[in-house]
C-alpha positions as a printed Julia matrix, in Angstrom:
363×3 Matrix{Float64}:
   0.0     0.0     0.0
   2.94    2.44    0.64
   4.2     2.13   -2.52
   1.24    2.75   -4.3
   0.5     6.07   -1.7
   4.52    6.91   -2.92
   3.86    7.14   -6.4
   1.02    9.4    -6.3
   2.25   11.43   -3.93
   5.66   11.92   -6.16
   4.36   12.39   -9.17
   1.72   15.05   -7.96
   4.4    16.89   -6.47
   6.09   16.68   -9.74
   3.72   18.77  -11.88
   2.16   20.96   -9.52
   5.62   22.05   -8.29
   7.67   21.83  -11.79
   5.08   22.6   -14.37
   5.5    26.74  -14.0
   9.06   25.48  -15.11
   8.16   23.33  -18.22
   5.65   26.25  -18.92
   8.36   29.31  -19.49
  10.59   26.19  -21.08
   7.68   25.66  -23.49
   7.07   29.74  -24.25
  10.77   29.77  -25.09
  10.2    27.55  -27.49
   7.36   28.72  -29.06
   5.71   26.01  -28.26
   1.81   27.78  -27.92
  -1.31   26.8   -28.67
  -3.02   27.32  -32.18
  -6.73   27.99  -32.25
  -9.0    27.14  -34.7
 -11.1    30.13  -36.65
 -13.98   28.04  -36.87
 -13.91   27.27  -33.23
 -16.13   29.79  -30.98
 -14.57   32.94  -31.11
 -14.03   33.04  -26.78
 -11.23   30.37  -27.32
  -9.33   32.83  -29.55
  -7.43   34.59  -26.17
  -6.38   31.4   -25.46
  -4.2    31.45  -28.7
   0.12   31.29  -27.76
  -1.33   29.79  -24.23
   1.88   26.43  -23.75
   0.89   23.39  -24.8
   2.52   19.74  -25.35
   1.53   19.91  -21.53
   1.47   15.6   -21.71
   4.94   15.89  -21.55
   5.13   16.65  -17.77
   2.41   14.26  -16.7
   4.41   11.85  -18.78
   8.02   12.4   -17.21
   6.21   12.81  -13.74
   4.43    9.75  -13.96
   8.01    7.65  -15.05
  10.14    9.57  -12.59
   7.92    8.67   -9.75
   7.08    5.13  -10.46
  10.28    4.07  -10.91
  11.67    5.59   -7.65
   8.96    5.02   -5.31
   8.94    1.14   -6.58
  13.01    1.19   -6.12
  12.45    3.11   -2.47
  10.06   -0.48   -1.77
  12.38   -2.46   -3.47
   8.95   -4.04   -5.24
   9.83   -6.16   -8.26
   8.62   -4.66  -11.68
   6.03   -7.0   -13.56
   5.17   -6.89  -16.55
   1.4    -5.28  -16.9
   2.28   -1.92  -15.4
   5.32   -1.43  -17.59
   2.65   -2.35  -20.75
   0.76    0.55  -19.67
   3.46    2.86  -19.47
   4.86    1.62  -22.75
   1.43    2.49  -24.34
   1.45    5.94  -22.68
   4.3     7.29  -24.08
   3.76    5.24  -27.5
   1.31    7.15  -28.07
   2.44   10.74  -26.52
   5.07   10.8   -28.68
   2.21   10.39  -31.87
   1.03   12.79  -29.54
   4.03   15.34  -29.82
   4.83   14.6   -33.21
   1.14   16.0   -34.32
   1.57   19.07  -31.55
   5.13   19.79  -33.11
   3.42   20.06  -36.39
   0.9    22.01  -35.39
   3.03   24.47  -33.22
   5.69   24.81  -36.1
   3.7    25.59  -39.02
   1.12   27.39  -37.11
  -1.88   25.69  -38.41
  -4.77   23.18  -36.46
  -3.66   20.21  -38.09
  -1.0    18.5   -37.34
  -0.67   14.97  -38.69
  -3.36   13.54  -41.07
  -5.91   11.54  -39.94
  -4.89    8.6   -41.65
  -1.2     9.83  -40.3
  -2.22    9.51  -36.22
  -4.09    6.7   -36.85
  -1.71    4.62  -37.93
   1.08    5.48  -35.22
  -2.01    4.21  -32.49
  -1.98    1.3   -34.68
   1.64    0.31  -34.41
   1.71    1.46  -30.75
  -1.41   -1.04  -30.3
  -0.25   -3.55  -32.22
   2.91   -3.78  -30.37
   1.21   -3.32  -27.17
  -0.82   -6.05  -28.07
   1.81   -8.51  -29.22
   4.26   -7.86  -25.92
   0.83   -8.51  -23.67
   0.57  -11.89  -24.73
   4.13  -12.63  -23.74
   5.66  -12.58  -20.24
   3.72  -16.22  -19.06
   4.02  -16.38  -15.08
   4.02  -18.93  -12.98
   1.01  -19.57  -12.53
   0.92  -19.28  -16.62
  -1.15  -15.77  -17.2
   0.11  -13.64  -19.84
  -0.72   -9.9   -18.71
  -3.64   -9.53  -21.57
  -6.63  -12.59  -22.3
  -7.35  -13.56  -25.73
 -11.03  -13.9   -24.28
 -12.95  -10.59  -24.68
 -13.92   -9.18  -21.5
 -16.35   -7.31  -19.72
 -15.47   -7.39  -16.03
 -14.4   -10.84  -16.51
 -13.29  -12.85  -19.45
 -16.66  -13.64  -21.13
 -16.46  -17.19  -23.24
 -15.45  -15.04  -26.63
 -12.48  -16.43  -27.27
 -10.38  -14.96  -30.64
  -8.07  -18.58  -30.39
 -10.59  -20.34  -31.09
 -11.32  -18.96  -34.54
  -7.6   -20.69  -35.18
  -4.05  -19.39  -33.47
  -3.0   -17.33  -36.55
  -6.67  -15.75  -37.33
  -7.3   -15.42  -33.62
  -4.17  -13.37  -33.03
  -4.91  -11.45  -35.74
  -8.63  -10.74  -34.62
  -7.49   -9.93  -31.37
  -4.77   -7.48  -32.39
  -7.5    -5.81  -34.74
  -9.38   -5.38  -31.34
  -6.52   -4.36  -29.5
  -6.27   -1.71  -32.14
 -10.22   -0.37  -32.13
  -9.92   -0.2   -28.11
  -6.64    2.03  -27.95
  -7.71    4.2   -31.25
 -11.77    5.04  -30.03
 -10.27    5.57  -26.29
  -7.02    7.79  -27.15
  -9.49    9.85  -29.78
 -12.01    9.82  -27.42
  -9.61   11.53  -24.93
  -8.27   13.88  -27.27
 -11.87   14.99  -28.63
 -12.16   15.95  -25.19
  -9.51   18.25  -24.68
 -11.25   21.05  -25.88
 -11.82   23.21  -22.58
  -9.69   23.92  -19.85
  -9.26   21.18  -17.24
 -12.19   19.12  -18.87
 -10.05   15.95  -19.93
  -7.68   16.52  -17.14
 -10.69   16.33  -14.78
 -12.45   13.13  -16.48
  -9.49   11.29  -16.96
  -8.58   11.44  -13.07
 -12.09   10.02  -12.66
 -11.42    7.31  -15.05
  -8.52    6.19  -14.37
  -8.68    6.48  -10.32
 -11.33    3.73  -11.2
  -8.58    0.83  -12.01
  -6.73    2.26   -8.57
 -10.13    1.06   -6.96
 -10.81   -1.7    -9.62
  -6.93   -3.68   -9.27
  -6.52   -3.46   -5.59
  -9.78   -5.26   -5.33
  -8.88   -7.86   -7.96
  -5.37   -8.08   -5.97
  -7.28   -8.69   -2.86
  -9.74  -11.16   -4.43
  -7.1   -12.84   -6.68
  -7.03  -16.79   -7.51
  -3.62  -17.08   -6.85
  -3.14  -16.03   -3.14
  -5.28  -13.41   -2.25
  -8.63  -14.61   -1.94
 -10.52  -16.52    1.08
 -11.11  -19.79    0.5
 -15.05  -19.12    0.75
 -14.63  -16.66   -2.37
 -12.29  -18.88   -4.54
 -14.89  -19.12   -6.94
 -15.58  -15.98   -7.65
 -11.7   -14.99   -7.49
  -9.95  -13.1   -10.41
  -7.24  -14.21  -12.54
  -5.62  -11.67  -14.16
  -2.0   -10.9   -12.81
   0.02   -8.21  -11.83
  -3.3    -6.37  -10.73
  -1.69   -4.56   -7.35
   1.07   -3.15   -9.44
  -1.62   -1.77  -12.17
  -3.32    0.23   -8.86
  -0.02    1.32   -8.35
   0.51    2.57  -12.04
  -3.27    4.26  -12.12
  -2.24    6.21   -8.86
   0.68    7.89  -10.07
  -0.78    8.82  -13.38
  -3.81   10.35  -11.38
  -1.35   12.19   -8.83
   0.43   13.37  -11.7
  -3.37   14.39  -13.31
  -3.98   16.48   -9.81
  -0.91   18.25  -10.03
  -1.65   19.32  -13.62
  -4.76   20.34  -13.03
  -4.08   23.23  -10.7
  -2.07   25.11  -13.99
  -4.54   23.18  -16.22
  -8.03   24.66  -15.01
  -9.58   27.48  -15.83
  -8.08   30.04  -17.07
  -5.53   27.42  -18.11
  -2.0    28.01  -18.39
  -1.17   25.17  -20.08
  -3.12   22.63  -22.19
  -2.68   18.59  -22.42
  -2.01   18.88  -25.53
  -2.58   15.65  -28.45
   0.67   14.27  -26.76
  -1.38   14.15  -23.02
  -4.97   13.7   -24.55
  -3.85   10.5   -26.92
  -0.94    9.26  -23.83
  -3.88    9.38  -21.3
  -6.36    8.06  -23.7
  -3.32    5.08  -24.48
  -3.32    4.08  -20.34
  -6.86    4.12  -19.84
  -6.99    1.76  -22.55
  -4.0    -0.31  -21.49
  -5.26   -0.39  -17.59
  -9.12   -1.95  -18.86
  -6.95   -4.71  -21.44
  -5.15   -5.6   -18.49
  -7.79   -5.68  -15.96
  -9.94   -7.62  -18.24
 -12.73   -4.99  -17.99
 -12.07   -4.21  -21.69
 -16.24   -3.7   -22.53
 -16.79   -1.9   -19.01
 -14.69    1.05  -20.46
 -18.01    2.14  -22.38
 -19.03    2.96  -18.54
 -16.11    4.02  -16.99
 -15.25    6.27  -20.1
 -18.82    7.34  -21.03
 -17.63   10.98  -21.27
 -15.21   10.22  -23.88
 -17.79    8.04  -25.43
 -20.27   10.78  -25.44
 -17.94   13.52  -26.81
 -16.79   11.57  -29.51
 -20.34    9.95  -30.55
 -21.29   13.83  -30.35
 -18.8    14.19  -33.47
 -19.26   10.95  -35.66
 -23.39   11.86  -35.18
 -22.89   15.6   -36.24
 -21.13   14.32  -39.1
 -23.23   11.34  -40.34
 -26.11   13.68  -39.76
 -24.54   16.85  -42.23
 -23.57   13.83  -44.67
 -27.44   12.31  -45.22
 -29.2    15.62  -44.46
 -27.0    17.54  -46.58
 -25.87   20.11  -44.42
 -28.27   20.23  -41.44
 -26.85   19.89  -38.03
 -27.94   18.71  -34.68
 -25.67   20.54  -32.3
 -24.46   23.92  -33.01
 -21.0    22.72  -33.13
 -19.16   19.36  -32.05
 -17.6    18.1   -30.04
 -20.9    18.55  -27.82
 -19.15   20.68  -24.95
 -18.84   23.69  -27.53
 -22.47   22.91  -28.43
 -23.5    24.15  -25.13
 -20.57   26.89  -24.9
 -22.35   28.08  -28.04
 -25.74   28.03  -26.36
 -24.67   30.54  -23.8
 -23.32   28.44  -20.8
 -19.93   29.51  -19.6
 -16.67   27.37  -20.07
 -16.26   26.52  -16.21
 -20.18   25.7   -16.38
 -19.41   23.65  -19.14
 -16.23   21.46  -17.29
 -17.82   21.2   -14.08
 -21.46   19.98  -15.05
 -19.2    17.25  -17.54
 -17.01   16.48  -14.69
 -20.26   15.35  -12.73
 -21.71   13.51  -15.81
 -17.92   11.7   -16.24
 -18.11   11.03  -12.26
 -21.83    9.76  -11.8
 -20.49    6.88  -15.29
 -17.59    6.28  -13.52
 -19.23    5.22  -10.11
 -21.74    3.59  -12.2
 -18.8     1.26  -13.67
 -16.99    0.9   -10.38
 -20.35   -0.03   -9.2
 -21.08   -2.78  -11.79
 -18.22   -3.9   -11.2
 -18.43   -4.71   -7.34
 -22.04   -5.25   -7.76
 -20.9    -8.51  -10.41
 -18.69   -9.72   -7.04
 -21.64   -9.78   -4.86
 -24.41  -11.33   -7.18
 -21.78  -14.2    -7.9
């Protein structure tokens, strides 16, 4: 438990202490934010305001999980390291399209096609490395099964070993790309994918040290063996979902309204990479539609806005998507905006945490 109280603790210190540091770093250079001029015209003040902010919570989250497990002298497994290899996989797509953007002054970045396929390869290797690493008690860190809060009896190996593999890696591959974009859709106001993503992910804090304390290899009683948990590592992926949401407090204070700094794609599409890694791991892969229902609400907002403009020709739904700048447009205020999503992202989040404990019980 120490270890796991360590982590946080460091890597909160580390960006609410050393993020006015990384922010006069980033105005040197020139690394400020580019507005759209389609985008409501209150969000063009925020134009030059730092950005790439990812890369703090990023180097916060490494720094501090690496010395608080070395200060325990706690062996490193495999699953937590997967999620961190995933994180900054994917925050440096992450930079790469926020360099872009920053150098040639202009909203896009990468191409579409161009982002998508560096979550791809980051996926695909994440998902190749998570069915290595056997243990003894032979789990690999990921299933093959797909899962919901357990592994439901969907099994990709049985289409075959080299079809399965391939099915699941496609998988692998839709759940990292819709969670990392549905992150980064998010990021449009200040402190509102900061705010949702400490919801989110403080769920697998709650969600692996209960599967650690219920596990079928040691930790459950011998009353609740049958309803135990197999998936390994899980203490260690608590320990990994604390730091990254200490690191997500300390951001937050520079992060909130009126922000300083912004995530950036590197943080939206890093954070968006570990919230997918921590529900693989966890074997909660289809409970992330709860535990993520912001993100899954922002970015349906955008994919129904434009199926709608394609059939109707040009009619819209919302004013303007993502559906936070819908109601910015409508007259609410920014912080209205966050706050009233923060609540929605918390009330799906307990509602997922809930499920989940609820599933325990009725077993």
């Amino acid at each position: 438990m120490r270890v796991l109280l360590l982590s946080g603790a460091f890597s909160l210190a580390f960006t609410l202490f050393l993020t006015p540091l990384f922010i006069r770093l980033f105005k040197k250079l020139g690394w400020g934010q580019f507005i759209r001029d389609d985008g409501p015209k209150s969000h063009h003040a925020k134009r030059g305001t730092a950005t790439m902010g990812g890369i703090i919570i990023i180097l916060g989250v490494l720094i501090s999980y690496f010395t608080a497990m070395l200060i325990e002298q706690r062996p490193f497994t495999p699953s937590p390291l997967l999620v961190l290899f995933m994180m900054v996989g994917l925050g440096l797509v992450g930079f790469l399209d926020d360099f872009l953007k920053t150098r040639h002054q202009r909203s896009l970045g990468l191409g579409g096609w161009s982002k998508v396929l560096g979550q791809v390869i980051v996926a695909g290797a994440f998902g190749v490395l998570s069915l290595q690493f056997v243990d003894r008690n032979g789990q690999t860190p990921a299933s093959t099964s797909i899962s919901f809060i357990r592994d439901l009896p969907l099994d990709f190996l049985k289409l075959g070993t080299f079809i399965g593999i391939a099915v699941f890696l496609l998988w692998i591959c839709l759940i990292v790309a819709a969670t990392s974009n549905g992150v980064n859709v998010a990021d449009g106001l200040d402190g509102l994918a900061t705010g949702a993503s400490i919801f989110a992910i403080g769920s697998f804090v709650v969600i692996g040290f209960w599967q650690s304390n219920q596990s079928c290899f040691g930790g459950a009683d011998a009353a609740d063996q049958y309803k135990c948990y197999l998936g390994p590592d899980s203490f260690d992926l608590a320990i990994v979902a604390a730091t990254i949401v200490g690191g997500l407090i300390g951001f937050l204070w520079w992060n909130t309204s009126p922000a300083k700094i912004f995530l950036g794609d590197t943080g939206s599409l890093a954070l968006g990479g570990a919230l997918a890694a921590l529900a693989i791991l966890s074997r909660t892969e289809l409970l992330l539609v709860l535990i993520g229902g912001l993100f899954v609400m922002e970015a349906g907002s955008v994919i129904v806005q434009r199926a709608y403009f394609k059939i109707t020709h040009g009619k819209r739904i919302f004013l303007m998507s993502p559906i936070h700048h819908h109601f910015e447009l409508k007259g609410w205020a920014e912080v209205t905006v966050v706050v009233r999503f923060w609540i929605i992202g918390g009330l799906l989040v307990a509602a997922g945490v809930g499920s989940f404990y609820l599933e325990w019980l009725s077993r």
